[in-house]
C-alpha atoms as a printed R data frame, in Angstrom:
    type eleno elety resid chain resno       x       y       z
1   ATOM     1    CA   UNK     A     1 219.009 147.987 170.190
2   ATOM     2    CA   UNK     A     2 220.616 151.106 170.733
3   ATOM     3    CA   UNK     A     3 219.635 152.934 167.068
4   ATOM     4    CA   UNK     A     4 215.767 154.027 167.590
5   ATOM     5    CA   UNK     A     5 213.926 153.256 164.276
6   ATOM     6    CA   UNK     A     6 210.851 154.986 165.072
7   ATOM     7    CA   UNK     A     7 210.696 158.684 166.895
8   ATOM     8    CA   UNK     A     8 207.741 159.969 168.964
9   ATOM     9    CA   UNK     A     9 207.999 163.620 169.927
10  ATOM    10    CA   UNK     A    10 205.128 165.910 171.587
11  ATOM    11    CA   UNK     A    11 205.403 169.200 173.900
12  ATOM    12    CA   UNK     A    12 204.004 168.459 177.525
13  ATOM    13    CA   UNK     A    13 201.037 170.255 177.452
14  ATOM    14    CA   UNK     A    14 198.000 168.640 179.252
15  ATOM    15    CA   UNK     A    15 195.874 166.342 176.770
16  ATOM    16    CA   UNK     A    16 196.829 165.575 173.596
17  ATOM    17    CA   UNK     A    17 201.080 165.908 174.122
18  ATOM    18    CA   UNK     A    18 200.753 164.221 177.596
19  ATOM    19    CA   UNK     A    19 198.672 161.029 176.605
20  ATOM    20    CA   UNK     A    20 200.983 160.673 173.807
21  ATOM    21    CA   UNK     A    21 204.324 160.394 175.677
22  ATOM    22    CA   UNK     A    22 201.656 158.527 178.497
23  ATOM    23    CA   UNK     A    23 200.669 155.895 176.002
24  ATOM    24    CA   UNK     A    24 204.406 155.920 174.469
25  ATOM    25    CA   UNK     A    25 206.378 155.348 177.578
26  ATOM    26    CA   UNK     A    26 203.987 152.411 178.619
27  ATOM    27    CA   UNK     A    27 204.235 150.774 175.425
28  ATOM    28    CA   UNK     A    28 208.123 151.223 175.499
29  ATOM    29    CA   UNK     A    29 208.035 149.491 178.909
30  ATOM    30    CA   UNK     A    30 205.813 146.453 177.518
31  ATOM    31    CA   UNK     A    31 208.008 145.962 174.695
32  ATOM    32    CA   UNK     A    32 211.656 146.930 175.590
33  ATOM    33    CA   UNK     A    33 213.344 145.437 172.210
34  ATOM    34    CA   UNK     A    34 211.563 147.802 170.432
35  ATOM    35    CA   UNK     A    35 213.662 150.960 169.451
36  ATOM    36    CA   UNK     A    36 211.490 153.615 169.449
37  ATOM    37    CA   UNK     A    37 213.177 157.592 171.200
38  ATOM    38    CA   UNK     A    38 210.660 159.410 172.794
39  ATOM    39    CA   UNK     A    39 211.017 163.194 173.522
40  ATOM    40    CA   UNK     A    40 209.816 166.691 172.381
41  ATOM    41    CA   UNK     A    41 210.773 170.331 172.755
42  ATOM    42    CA   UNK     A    42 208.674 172.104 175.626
43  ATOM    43    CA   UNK     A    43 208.112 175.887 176.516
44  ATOM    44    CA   UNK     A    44 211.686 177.295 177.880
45  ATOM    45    CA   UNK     A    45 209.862 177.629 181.435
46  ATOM    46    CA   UNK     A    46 208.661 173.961 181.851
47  ATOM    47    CA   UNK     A    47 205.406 175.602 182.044
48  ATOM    48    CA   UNK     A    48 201.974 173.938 181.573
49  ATOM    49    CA   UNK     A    49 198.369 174.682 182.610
50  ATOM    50    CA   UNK     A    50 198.399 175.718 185.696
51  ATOM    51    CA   UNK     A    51 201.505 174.032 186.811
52  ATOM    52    CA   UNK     A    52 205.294 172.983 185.607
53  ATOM    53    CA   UNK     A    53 205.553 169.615 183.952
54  ATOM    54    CA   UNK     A    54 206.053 166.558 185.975
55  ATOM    55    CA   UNK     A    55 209.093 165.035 186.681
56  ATOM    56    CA   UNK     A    56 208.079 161.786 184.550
57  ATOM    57    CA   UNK     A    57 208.597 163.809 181.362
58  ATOM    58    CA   UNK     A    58 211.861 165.343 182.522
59  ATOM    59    CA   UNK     A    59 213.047 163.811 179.390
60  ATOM    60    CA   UNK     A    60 211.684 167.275 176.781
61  ATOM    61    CA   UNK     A    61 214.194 169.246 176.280
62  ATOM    62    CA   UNK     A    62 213.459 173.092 176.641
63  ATOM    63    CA   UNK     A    63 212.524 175.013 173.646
64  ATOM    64    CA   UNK     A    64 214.116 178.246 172.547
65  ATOM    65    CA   UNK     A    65 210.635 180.190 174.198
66  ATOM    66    CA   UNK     A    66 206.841 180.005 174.654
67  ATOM    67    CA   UNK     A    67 204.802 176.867 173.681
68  ATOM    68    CA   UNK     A    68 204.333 178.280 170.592
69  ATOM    69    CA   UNK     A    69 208.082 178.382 169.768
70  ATOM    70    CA   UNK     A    70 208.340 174.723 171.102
71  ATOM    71    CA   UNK     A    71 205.310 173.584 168.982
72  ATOM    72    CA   UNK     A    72 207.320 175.109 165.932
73  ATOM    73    CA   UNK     A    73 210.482 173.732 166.334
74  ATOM    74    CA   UNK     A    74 208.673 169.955 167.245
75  ATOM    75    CA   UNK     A    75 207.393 170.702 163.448
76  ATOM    76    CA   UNK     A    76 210.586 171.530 162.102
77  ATOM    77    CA   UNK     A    77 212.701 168.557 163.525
78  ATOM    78    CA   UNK     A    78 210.252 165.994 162.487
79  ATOM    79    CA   UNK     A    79 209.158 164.088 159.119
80  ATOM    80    CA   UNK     A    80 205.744 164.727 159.615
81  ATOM    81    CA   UNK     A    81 202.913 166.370 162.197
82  ATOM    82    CA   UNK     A    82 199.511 164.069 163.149
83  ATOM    83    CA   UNK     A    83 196.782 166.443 164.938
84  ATOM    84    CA   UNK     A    84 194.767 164.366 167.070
85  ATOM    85    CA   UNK     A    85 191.110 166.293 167.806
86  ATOM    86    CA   UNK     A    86 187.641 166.237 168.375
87  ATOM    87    CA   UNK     A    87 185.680 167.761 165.604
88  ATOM    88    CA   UNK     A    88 185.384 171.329 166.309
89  ATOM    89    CA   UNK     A    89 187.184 170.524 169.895
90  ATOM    90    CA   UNK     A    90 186.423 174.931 170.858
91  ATOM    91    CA   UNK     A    91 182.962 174.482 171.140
92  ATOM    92    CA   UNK     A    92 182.888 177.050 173.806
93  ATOM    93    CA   UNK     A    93 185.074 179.755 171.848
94  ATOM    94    CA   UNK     A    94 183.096 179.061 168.491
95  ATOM    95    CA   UNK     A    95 179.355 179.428 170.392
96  ATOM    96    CA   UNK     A    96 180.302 182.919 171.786
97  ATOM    97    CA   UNK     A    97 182.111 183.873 168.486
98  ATOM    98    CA   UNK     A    98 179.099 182.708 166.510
99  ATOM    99    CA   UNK     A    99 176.201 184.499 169.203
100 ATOM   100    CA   UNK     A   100 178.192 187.491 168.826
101 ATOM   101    CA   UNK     A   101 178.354 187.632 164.992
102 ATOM   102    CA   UNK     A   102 174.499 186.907 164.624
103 ATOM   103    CA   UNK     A   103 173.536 189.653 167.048
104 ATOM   104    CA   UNK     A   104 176.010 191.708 165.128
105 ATOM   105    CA   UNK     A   105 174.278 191.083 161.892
106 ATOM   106    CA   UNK     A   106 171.061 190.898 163.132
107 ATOM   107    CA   UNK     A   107 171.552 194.604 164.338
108 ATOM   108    CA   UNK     A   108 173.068 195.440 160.991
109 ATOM   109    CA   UNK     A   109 170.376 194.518 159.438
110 ATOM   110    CA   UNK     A   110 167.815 196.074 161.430
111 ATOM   111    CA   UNK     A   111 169.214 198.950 161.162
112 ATOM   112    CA   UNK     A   112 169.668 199.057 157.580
113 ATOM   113    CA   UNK     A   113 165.788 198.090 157.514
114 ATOM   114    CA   UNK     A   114 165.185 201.080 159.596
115 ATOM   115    CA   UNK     A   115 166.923 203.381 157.113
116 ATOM   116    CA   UNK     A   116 164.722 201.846 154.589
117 ATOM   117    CA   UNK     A   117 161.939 202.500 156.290
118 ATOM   118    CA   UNK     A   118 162.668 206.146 157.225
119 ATOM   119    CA   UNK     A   119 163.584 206.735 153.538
120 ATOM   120    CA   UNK     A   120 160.244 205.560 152.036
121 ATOM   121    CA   UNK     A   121 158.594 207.454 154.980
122 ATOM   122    CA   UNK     A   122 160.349 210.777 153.848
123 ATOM   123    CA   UNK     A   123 159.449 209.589 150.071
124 ATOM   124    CA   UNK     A   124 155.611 209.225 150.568
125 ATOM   125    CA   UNK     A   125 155.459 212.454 152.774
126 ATOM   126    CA   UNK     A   126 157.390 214.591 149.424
127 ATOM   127    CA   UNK     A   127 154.632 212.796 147.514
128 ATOM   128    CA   UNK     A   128 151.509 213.897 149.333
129 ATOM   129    CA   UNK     A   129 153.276 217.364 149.436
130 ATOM   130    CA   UNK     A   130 153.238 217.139 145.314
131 ATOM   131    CA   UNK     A   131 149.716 216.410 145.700
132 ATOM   132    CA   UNK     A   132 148.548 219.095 147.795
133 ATOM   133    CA   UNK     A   133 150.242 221.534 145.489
134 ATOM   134    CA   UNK     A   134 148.863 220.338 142.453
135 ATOM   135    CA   UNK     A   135 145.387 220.624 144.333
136 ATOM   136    CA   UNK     A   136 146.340 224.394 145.328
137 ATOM   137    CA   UNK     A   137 147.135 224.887 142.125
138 ATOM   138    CA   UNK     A   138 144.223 223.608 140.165
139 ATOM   139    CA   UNK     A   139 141.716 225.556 142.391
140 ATOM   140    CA   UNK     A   140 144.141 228.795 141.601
141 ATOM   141    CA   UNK     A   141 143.603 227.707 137.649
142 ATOM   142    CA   UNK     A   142 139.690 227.403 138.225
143 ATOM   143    CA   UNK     A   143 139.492 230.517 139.879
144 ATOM   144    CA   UNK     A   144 141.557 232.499 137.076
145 ATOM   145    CA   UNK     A   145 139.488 230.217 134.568
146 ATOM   146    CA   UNK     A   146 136.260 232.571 135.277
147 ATOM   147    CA   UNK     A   147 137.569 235.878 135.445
148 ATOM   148    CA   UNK     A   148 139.579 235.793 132.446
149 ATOM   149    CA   UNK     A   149 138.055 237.208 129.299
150 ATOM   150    CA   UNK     A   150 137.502 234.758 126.222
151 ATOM   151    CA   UNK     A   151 139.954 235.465 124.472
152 ATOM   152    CA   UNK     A   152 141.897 233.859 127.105
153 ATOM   153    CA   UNK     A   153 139.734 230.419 127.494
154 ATOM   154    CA   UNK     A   154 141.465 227.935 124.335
155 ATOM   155    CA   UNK     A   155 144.695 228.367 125.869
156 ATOM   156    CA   UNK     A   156 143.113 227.941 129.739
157 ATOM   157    CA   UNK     A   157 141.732 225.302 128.308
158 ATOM   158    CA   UNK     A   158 144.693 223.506 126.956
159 ATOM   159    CA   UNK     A   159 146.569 224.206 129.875
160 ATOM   160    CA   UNK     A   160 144.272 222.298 132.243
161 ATOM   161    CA   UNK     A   161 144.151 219.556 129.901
162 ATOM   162    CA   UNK     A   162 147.887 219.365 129.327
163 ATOM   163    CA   UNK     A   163 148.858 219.678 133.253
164 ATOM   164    CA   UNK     A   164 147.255 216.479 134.384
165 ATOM   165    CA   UNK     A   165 149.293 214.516 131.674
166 ATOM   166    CA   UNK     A   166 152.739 215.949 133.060
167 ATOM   167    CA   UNK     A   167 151.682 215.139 136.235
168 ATOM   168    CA   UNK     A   168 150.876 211.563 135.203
169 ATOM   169    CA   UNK     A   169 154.041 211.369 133.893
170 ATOM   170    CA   UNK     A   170 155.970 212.838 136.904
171 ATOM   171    CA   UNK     A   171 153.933 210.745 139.171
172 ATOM   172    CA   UNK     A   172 155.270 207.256 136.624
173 ATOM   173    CA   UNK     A   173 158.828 208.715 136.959
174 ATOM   174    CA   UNK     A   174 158.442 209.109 140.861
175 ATOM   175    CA   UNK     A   175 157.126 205.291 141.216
176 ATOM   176    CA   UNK     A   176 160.073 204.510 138.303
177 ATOM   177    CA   UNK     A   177 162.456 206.083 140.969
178 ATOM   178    CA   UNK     A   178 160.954 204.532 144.240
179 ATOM   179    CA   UNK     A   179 160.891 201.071 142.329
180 ATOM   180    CA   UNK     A   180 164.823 201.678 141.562
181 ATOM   181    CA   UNK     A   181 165.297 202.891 144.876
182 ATOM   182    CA   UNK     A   182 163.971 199.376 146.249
183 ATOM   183    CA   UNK     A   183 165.700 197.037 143.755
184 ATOM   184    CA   UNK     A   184 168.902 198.524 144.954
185 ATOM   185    CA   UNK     A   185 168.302 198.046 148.411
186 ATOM   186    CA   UNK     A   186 167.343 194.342 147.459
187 ATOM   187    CA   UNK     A   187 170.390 194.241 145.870
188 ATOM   188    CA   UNK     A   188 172.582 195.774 148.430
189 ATOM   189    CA   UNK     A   189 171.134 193.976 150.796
190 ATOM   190    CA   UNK     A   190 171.950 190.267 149.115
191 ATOM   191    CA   UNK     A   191 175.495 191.528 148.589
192 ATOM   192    CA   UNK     A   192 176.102 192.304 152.330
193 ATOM   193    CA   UNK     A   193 174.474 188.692 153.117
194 ATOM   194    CA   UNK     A   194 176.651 187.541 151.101
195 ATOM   195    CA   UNK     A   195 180.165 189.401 152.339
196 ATOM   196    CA   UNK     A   196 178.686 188.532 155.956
197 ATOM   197    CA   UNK     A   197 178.633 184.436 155.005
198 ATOM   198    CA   UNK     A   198 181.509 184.848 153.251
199 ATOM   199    CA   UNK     A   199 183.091 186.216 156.303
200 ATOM   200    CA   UNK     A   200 181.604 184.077 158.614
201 ATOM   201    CA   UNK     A   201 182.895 181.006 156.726
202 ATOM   202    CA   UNK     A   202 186.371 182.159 157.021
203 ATOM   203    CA   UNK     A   203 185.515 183.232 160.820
204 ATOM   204    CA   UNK     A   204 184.211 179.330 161.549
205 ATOM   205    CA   UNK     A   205 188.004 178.218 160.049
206 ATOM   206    CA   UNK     A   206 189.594 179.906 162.167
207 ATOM   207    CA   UNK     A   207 187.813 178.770 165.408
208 ATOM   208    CA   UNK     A   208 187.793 175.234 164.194
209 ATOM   209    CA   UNK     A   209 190.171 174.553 166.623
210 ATOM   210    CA   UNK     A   210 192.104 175.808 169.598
211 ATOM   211    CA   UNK     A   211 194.872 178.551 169.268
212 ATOM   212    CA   UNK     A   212 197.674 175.811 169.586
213 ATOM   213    CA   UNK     A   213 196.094 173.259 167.290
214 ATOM   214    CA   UNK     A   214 195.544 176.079 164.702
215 ATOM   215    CA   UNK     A   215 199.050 177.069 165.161
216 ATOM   216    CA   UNK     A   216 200.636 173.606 164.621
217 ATOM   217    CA   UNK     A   217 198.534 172.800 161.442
218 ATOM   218    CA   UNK     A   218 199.617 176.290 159.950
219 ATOM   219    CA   UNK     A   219 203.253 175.766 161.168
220 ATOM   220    CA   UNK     A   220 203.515 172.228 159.305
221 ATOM   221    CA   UNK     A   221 201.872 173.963 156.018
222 ATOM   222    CA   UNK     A   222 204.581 175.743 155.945
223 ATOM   223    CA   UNK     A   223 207.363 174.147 156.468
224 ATOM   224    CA   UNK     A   224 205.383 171.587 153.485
225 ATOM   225    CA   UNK     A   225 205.933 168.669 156.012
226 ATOM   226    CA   UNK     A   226 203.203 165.880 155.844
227 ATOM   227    CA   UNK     A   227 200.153 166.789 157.813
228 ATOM   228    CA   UNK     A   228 197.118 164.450 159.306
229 ATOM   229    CA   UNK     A   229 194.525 165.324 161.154
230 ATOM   230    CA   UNK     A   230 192.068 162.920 162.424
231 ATOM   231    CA   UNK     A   231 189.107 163.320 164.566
232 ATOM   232    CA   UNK     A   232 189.003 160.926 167.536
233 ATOM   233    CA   UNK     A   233 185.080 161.356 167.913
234 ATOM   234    CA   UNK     A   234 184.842 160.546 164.318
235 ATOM   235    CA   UNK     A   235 185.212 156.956 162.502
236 ATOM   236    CA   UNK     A   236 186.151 154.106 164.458
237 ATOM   237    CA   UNK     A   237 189.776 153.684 166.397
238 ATOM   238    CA   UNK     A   238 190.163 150.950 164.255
239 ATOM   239    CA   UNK     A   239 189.823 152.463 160.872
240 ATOM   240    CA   UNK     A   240 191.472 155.781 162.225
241 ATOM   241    CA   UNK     A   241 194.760 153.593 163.184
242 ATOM   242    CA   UNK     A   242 194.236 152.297 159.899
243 ATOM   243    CA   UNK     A   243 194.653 155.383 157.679
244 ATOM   244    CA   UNK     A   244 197.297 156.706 160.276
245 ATOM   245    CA   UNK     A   245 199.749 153.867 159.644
246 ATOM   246    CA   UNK     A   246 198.640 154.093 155.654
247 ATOM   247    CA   UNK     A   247 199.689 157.658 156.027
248 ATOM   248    CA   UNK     A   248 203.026 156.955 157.576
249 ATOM   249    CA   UNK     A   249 204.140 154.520 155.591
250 ATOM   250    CA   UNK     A   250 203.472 156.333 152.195
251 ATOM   251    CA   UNK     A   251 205.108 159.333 153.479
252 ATOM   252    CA   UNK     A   252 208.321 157.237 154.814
253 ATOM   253    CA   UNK     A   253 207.657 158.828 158.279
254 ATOM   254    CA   UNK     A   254 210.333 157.571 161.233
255 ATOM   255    CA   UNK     A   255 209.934 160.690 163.228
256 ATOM   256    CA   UNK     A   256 206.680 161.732 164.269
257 ATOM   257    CA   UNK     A   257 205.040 164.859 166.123
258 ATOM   258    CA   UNK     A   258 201.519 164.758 168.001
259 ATOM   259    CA   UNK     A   259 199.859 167.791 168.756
260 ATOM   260    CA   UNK     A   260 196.248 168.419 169.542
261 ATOM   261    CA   UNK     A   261 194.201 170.355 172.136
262 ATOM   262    CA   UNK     A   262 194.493 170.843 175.962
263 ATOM   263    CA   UNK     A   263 192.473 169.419 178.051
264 ATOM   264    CA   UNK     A   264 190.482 172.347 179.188
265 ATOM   265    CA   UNK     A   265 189.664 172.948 175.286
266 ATOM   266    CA   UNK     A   266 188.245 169.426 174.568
267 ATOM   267    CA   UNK     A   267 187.300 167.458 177.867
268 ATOM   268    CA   UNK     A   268 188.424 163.798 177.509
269 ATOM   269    CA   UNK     A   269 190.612 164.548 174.754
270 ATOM   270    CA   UNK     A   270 193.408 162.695 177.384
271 ATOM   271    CA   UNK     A   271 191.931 159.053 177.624
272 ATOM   272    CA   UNK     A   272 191.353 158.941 173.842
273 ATOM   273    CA   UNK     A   273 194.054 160.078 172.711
274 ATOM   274    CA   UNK     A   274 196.463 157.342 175.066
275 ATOM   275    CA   UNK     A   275 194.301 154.588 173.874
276 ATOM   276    CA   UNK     A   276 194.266 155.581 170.258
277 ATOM   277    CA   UNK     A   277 198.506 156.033 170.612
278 ATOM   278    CA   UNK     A   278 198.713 153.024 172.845
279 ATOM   279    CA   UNK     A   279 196.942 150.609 170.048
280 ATOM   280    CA   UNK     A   280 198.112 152.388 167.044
281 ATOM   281    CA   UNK     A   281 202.060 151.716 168.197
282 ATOM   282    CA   UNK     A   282 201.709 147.973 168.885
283 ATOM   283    CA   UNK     A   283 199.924 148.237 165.468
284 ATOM   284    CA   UNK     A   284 202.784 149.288 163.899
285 ATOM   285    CA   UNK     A   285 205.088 146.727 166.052
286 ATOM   286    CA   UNK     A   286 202.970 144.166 164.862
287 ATOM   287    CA   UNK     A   287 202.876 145.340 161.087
């Protein structure tokens, strides 16, 4: 057969890319009547981690720049993207992002507590002030109490009895105002646990994956080509291959690009991806 009816395209990177053209060339040599092209764009320096890409893959034809460019334009020539992964394949990235966010929250939190506490200290010390004046001041009324003449005792009288109601009633509006004071702090304070987790959510999507994984799955959202990611760590190779070949054949899929993390971002990523492409294309022979 010279007219390929099934396309396999990945960049070169070490992991996911290079145990899908591993697994793809090996089936290719193990069934040679089967027309299936493998290729894929790579960075326009050959470049991979640490190295240039081996000679066995001389087949990838350079992209227009960096992996990132090559990663777009595998999207854009192909009928659909599958993202092979381990669940949350950054662990490393997502710990240090996630130690660094609690101890930033923790701190903003003590130190919003700290406010609070300096504010109620400040509070209580303009309240014993109050107090000591009103003390000063009643001993000033008892003194004036027994030198003034009679004439002047009913309204002495009424004063004394009128000032401790007002300050009843300014110490009920003080304790109004410091219970305010501390519902809005509740208040403030669930609203700013709230933006944080809200944050935070949209903080653990984006470290969900590596840089290059992210990239591909936003890249194929945009271009609105068919998209499926499955976790390798997750159900069974069996019922993975399963919904993979369901999800190629209701999309009408002939040209396919694998992406997924490097190595270095999800250790063993390699092996399971070449078995998982390995079975899953005599699968499809078979089917």
């Amino acid at each position: 057969m010279t007219q390929p009816n099934f396309t396999i395209r990945a960049d070169g990177q070490i992991g996911v890319s290079q145990g899908v053209l591993d697994a793809s060339m090996r089936f290719k040599t193990e069934n040679m009547n089967t027309a299936i092209e493998i290729t894929g764009y790579c960075s326009s320096d050959r470049r991979i981690e640490g190295s240039l890409l081996p000679q066995k893959f001389s087949f990838l034809e350079n992209g227009e720049g960096d992996i990132f460019r090559a990663i777009e334009q595998n999207i854009e020539v192909s009928s659909g993207t599958l993202i092979l992964c381990f669940e949350n394949n950054d662990n490393e990235t997502k710990s240090k992002e996630e130690t660094k966010h609690k101890k930033k929250t923790k701190h903003k939190e003590e130190t919003k507590l700290d406010d609070y506490k300096e504010e109620i200290k400040h509070y209580e010390y303009e309240e014993e002030t109050k107090n000591d004046e009103h003390e000063k001041e009643a001993k000033h009324d008892d003194k004036t109490k027994y030198k003034e003449e009679k004439k002047h005792k009913k309204e002495t009288k009424h004063k004394e009895e009128t000032k401790p109601d007002d300050y009843e009633e300014e110490t009920k509006h003080d304790e109004h105002e410091k219970e305010t004071k501390h519902d809005e702090h509740k208040e403030e304070s669930k609203h700013d646990k709230h933006e944080e987790e809200a944050k935070h959510n949209e903080h653990d999507n984006e470290t969900k994956y590596d840089e290059e994984t992210n990239h591909a799955i936003n890249e194929a959202k945009k271009f609105r080509k068919p998209l499926k990611i499955v976790n390798l760590c997750g159900n069974s190779q069996k019922h993975n291959i399963k919904q993979v070949l369901n999800w190629v054949k209701v999309n009408k899929i002939r040209h396919l690009n694998i992406k997924g993390p490097r190595e270095s971002n999800a250790l063993g990523i390699y092996k399971k991806t070449d078995s998982f492409i390995y079975n899953l294309l005599n699968e499809m022979n078979n089917s």
